[in-house]
NUVO-742764 format. One record per atom (N, C-alpha, C): residue number from 1; residue in three letters; atom name; y, z, x. Coordinates in pm, 1 decimal. Layout:
// NUVO-742764
<n = NUM	res = ALA	atom = CA	c2 = Y	c3 = Z	c1 = X>
...
END
This chain:
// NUVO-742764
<n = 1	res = UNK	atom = N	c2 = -2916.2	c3 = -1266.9	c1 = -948.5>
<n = 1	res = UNK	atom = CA	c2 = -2983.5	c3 = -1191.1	c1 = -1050.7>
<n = 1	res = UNK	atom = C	c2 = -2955.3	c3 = -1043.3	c1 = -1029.4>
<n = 2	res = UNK	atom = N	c2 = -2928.1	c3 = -910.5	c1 = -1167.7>
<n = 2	res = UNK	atom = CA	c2 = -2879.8	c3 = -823.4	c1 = -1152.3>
<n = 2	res = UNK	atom = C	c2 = -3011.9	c3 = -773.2	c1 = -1226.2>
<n = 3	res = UNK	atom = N	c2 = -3076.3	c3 = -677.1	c1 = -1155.6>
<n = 3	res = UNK	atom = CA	c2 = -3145.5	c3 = -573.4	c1 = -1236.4>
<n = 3	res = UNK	atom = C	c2 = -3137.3	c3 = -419.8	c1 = -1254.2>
<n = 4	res = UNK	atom = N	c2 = -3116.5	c3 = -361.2	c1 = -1347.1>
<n = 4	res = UNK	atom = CA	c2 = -3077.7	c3 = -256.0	c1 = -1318.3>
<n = 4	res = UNK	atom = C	c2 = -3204.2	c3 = -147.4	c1 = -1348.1>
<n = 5	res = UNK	atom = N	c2 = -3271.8	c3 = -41.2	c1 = -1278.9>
<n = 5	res = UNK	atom = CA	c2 = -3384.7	c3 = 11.7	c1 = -1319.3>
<n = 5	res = UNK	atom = C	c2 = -3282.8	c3 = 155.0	c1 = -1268.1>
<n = 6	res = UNK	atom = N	c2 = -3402.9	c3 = 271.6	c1 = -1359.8>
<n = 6	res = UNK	atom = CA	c2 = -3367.6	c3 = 365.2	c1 = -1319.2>
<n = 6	res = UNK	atom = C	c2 = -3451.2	c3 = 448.0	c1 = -1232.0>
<n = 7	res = UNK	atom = N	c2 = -3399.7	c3 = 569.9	c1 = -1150.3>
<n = 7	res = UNK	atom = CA	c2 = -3488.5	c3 = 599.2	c1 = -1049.9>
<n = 7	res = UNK	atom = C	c2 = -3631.3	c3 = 612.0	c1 = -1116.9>
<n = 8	res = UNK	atom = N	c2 = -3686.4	c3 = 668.2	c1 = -1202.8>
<n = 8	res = UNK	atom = CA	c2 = -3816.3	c3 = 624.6	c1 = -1221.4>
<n = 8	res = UNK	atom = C	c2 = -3849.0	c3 = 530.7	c1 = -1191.2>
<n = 9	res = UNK	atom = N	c2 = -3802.3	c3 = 432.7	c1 = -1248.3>
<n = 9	res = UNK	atom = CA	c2 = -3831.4	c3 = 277.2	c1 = -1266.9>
<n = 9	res = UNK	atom = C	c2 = -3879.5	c3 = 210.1	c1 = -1143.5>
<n = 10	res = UNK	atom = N	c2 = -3696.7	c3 = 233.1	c1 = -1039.1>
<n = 10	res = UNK	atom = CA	c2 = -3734.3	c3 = 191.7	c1 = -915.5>
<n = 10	res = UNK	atom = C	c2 = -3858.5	c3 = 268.7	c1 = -832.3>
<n = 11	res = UNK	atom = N	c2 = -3878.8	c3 = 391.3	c1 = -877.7>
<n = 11	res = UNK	atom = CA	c2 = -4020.9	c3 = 441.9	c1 = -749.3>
<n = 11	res = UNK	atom = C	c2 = -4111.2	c3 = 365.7	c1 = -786.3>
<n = 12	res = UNK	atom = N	c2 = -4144.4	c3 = 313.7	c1 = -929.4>
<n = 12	res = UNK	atom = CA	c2 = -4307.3	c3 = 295.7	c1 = -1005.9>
<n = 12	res = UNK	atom = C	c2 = -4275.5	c3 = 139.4	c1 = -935.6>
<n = 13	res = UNK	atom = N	c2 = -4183.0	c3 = 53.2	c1 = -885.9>
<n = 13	res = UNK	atom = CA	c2 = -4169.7	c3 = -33.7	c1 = -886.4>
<n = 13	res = UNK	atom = C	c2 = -4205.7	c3 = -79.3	c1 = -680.4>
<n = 14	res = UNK	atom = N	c2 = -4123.8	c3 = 21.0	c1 = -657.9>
<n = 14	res = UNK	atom = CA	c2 = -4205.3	c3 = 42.9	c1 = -527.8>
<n = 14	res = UNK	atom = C	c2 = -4311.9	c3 = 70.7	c1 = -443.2>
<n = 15	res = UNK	atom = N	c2 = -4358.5	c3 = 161.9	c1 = -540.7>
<n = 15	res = UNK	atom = CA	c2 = -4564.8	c3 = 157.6	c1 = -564.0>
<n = 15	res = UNK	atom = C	c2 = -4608.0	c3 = 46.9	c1 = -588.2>
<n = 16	res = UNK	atom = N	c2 = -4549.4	c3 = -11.1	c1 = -705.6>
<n = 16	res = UNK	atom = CA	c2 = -4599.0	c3 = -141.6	c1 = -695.0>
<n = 16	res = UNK	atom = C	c2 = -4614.9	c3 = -231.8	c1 = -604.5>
<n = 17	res = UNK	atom = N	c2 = -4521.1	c3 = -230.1	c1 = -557.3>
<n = 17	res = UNK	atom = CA	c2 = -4472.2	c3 = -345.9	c1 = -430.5>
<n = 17	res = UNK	atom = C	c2 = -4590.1	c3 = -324.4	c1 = -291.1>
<n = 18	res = UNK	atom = N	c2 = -4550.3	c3 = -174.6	c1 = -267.8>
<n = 18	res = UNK	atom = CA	c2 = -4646.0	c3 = -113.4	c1 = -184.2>
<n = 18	res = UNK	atom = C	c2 = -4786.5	c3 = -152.7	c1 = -192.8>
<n = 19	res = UNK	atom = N	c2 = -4852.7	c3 = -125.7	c1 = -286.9>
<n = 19	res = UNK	atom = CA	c2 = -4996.3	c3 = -144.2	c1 = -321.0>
<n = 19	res = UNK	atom = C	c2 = -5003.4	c3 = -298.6	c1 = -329.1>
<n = 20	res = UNK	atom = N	c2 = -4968.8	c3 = -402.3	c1 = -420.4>
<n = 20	res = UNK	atom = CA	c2 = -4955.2	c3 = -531.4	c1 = -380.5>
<n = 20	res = UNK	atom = C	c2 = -4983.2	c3 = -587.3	c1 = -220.2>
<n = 21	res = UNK	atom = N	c2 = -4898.1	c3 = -524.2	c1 = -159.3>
<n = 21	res = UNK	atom = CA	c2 = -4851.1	c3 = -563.9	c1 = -12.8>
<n = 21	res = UNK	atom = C	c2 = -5004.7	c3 = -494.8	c1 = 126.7>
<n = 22	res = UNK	atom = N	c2 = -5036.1	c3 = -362.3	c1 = 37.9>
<n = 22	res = UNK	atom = CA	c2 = -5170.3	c3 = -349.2	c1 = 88.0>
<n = 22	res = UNK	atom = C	c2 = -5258.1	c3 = -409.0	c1 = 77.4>
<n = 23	res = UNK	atom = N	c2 = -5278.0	c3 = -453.4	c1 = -45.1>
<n = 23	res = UNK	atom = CA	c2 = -5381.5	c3 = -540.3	c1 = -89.4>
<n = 23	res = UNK	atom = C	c2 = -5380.7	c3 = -716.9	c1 = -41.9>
<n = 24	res = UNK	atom = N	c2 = -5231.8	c3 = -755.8	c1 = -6.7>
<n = 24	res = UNK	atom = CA	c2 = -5256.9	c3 = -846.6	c1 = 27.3>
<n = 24	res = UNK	atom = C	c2 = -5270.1	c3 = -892.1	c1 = 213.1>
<n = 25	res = UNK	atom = N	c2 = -5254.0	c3 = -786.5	c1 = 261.2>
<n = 25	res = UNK	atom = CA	c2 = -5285.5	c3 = -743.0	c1 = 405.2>
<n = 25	res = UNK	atom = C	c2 = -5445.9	c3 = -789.8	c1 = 414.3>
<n = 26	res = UNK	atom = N	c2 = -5503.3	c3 = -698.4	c1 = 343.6>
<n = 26	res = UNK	atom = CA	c2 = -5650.4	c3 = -681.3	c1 = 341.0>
<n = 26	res = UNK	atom = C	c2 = -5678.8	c3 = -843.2	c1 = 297.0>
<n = 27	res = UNK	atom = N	c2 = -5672.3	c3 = -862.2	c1 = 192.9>
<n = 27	res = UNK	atom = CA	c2 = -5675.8	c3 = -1030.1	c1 = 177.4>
<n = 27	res = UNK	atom = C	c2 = -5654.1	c3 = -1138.3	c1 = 267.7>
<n = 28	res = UNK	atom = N	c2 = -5546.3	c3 = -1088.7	c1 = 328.8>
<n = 28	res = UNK	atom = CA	c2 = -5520.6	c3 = -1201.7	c1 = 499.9>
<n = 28	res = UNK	atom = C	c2 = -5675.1	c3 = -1169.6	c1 = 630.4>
<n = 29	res = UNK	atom = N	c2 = -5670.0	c3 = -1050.0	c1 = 565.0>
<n = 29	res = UNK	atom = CA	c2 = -5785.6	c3 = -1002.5	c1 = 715.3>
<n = 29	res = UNK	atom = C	c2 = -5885.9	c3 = -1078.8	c1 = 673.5>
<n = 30	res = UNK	atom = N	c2 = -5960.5	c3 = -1115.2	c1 = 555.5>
<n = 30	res = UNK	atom = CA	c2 = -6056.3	c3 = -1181.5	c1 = 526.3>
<n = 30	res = UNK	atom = C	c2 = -6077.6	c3 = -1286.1	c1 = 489.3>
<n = 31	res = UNK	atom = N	c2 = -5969.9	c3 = -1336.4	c1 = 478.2>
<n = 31	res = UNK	atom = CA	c2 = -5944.9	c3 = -1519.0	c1 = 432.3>
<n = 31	res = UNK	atom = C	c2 = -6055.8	c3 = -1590.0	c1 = 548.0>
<n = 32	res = UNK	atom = N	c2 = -6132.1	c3 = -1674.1	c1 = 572.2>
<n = 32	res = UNK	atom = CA	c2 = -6152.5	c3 = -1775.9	c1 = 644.4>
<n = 32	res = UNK	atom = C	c2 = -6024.1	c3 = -1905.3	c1 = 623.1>
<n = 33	res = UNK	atom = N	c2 = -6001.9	c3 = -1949.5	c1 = 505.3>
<n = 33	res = UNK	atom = CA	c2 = -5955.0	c3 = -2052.0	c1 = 463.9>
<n = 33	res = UNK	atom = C	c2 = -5788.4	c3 = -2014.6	c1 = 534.8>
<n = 34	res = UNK	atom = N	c2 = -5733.7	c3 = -2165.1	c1 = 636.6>
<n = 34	res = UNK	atom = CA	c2 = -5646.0	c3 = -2137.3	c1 = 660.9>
<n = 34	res = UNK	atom = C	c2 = -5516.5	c3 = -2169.9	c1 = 611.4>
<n = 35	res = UNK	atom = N	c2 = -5516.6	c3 = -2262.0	c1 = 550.6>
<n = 35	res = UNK	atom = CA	c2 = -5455.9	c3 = -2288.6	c1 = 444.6>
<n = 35	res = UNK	atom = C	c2 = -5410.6	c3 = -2159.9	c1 = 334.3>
<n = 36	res = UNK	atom = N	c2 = -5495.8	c3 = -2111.7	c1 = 302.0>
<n = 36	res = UNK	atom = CA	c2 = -5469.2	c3 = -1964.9	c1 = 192.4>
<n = 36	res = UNK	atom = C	c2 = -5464.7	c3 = -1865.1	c1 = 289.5>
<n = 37	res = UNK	atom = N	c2 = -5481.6	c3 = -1788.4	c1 = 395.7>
<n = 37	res = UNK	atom = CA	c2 = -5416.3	c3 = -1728.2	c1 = 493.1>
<n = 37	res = UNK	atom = C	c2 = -5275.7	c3 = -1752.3	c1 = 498.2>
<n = 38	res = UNK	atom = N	c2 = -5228.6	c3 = -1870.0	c1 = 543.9>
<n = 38	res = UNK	atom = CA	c2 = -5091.8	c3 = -1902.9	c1 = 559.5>
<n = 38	res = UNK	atom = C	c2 = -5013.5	c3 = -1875.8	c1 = 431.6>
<n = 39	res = UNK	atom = N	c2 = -5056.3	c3 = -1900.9	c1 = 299.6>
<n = 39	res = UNK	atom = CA	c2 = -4989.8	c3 = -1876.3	c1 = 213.0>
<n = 39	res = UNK	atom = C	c2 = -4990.5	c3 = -1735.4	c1 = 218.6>
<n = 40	res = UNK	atom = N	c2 = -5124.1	c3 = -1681.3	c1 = 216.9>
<n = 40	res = UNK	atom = CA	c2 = -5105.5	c3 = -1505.3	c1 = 194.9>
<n = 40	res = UNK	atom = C	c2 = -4996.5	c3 = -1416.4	c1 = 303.4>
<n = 41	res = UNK	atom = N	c2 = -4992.0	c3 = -1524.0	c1 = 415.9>
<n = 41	res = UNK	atom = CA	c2 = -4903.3	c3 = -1398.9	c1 = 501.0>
<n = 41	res = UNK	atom = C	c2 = -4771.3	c3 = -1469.8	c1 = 487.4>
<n = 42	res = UNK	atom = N	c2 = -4733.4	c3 = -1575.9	c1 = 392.7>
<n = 42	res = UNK	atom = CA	c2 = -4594.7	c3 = -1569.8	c1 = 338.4>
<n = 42	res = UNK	atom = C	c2 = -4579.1	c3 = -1532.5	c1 = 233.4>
<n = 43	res = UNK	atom = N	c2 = -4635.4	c3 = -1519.0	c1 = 115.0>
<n = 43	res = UNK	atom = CA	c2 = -4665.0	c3 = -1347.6	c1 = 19.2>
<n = 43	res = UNK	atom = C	c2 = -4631.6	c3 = -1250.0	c1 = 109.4>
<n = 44	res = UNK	atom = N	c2 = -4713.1	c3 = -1208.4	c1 = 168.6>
<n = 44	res = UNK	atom = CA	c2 = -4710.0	c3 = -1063.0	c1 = 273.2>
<n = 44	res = UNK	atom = C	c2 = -4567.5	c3 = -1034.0	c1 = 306.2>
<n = 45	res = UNK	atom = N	c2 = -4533.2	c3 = -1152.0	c1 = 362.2>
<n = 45	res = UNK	atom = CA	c2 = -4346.5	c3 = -1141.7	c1 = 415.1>
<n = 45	res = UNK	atom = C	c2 = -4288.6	c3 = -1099.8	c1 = 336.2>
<n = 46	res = UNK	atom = N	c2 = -4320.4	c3 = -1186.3	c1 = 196.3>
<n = 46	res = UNK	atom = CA	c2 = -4190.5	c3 = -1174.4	c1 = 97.4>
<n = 46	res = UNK	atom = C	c2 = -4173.1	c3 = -1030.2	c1 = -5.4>
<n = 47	res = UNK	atom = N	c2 = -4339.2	c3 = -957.1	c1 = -7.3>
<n = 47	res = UNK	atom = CA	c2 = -4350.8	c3 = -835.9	c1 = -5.1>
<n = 47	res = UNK	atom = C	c2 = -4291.7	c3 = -767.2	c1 = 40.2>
<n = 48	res = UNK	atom = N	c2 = -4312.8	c3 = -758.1	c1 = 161.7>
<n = 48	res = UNK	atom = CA	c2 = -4242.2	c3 = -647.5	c1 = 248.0>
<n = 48	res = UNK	atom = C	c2 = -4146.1	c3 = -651.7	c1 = 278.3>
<n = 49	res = UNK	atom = N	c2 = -4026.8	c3 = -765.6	c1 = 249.0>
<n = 49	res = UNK	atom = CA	c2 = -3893.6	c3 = -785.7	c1 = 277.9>
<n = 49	res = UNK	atom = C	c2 = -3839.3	c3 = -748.4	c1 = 104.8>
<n = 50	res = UNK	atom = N	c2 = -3927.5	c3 = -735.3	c1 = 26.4>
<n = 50	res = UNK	atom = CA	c2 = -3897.2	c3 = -671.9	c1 = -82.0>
<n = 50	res = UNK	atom = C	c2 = -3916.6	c3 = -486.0	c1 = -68.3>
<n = 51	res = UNK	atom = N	c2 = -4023.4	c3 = -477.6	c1 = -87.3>
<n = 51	res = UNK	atom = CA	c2 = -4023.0	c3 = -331.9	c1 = 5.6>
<n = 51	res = UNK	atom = C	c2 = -3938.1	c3 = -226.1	c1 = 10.8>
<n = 52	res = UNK	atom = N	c2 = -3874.3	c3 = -311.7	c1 = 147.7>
<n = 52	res = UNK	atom = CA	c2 = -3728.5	c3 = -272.9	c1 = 217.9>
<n = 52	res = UNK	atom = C	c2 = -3632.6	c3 = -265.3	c1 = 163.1>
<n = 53	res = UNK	atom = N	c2 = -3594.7	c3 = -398.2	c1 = 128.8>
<n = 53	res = UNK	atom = CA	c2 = -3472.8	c3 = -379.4	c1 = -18.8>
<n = 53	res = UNK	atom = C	c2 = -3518.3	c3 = -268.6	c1 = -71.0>
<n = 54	res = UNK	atom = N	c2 = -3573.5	c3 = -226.4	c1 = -130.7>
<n = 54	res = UNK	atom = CA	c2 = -3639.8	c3 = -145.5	c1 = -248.8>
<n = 54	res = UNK	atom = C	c2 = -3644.5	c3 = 8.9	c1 = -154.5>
<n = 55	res = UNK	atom = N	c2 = -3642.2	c3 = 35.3	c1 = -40.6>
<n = 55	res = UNK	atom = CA	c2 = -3633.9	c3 = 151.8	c1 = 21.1>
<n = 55	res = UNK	atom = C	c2 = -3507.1	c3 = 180.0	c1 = 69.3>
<n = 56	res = UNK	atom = N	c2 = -3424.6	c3 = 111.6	c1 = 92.0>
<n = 56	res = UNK	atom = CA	c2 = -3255.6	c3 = 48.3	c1 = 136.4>
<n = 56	res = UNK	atom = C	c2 = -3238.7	c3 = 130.6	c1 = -12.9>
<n = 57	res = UNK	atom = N	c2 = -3238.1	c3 = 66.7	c1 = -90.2>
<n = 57	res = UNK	atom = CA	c2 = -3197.6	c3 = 141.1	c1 = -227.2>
<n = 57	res = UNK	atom = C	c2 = -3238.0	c3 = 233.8	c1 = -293.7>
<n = 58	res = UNK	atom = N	c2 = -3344.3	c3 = 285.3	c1 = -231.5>
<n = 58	res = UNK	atom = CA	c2 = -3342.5	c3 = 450.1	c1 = -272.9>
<n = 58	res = UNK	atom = C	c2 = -3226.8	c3 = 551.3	c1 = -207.7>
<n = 59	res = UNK	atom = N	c2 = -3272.5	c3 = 472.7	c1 = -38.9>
<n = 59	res = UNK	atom = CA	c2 = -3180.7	c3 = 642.4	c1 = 1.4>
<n = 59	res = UNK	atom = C	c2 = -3013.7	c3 = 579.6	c1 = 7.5>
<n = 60	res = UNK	atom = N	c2 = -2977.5	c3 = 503.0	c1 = -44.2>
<n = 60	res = UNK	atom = CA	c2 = -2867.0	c3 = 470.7	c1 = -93.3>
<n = 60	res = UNK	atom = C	c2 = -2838.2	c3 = 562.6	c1 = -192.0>
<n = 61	res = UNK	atom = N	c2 = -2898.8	c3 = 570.2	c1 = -291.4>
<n = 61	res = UNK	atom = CA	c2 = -2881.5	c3 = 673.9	c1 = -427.1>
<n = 61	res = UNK	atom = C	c2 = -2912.0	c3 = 824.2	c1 = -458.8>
END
């Protein structure tokens, strides 16, 4: 898959990601249920390995 955003695009998109990825931190800290923990901190991963991509390609440009 090819997406092409422009630097606006990509920062508002990285906030996004960012704030998501905070929010779902905080969500792992309070889960009891371990079952939905486990899912949330493989969300969490896939966040933040998005993130990165997404910071990789700023200072690329």
């Amino acid at each position: 898959m090819i997406l092409e955003l422009n630097p606006e695009e990509a920062e508002n998109l990285l906030r996004l990601v960012e704030a998501a990825l905070a929010d779902t931190r905080v969500e792992v800290r309070r889960t009891d249920n371990p079952e939905w923990k486990d899912e949330l901190s493989r969300h969490e991963k896939d966040l933040a390995a998005l993130r990165d991509r997404l910071q990789l390609l700023r200072k690329a440009a």
